[in-house]
C-alpha positions in Angstrom: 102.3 -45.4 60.0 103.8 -41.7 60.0 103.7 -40.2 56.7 107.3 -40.0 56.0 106.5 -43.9 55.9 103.9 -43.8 53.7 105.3 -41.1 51.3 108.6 -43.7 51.1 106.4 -46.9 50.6 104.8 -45.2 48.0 105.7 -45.7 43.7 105.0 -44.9 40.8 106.5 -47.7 39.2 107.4 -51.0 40.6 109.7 -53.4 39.3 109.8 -57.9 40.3 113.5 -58.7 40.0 113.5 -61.4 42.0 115.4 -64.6 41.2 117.7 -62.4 39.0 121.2 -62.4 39.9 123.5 -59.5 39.6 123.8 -57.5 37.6 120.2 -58.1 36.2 118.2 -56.4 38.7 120.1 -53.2 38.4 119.9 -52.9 34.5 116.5 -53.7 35.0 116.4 -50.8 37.2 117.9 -48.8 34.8 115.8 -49.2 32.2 112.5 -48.7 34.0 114.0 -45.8 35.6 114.9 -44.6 32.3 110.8 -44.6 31.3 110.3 -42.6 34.4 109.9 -38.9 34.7 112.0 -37.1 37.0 111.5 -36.8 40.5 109.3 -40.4 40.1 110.1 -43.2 42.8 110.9 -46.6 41.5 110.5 -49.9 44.0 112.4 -52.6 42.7 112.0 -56.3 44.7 115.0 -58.3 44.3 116.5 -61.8 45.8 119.9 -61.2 45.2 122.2 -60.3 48.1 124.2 -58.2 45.8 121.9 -55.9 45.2 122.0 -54.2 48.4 125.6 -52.7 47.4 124.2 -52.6 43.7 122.0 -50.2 44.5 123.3 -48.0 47.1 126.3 -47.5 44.8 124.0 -46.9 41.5 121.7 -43.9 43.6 125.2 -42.4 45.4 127.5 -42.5 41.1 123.6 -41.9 39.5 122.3 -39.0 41.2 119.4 -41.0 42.5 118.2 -40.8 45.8 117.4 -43.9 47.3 114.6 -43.4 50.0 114.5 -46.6 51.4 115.7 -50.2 51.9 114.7 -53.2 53.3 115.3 -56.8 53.7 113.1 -59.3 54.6 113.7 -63.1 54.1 115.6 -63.0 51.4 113.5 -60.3 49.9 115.2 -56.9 49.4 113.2 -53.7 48.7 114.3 -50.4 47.6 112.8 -47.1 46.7 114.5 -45.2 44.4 113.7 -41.5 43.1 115.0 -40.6 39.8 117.0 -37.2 39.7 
């Protein structure tokens, strides 16, 4: 694993939305995010499809960066670092 990898893989917060439908797993997001100090990376696990344009919007209108995204069986992943 190189360590850009490992640097996006790792949190200091992570959040289980999953089996939340939209818009839950975002204003969960929010929230924790809102505990966080800034330049802290959130994961958030979600199961709703929605969420991939959820988030990608939220980072882009927020000023978050969001480091990384995946999907896996129905399982989407994302890394977000608060600004």
């Amino acid at each position: 694993m190189t360590d850009a990898v490992e640097r996006a893989e790792a949190c200091d917060a992570e959040l289980d939305a999953s089996g939340l439908n939209c818009p839950l797993p975002l204003l969960k997001a929010k929230l924790e995010l809102n505990r966080l100090p800034s330049g802290a990376v959130l994961k958030v696990i979600a199961t709703d499809a929605g969420s991939q344009r959820d988030f990608r919007a939220f980072a882009s209108l927020a000023g978050h960066t969001l480091l990384r995204e995946e999907c896996e069986a129905g399982v989407y992943r994302y890394w977000l670092r608060k600004a």
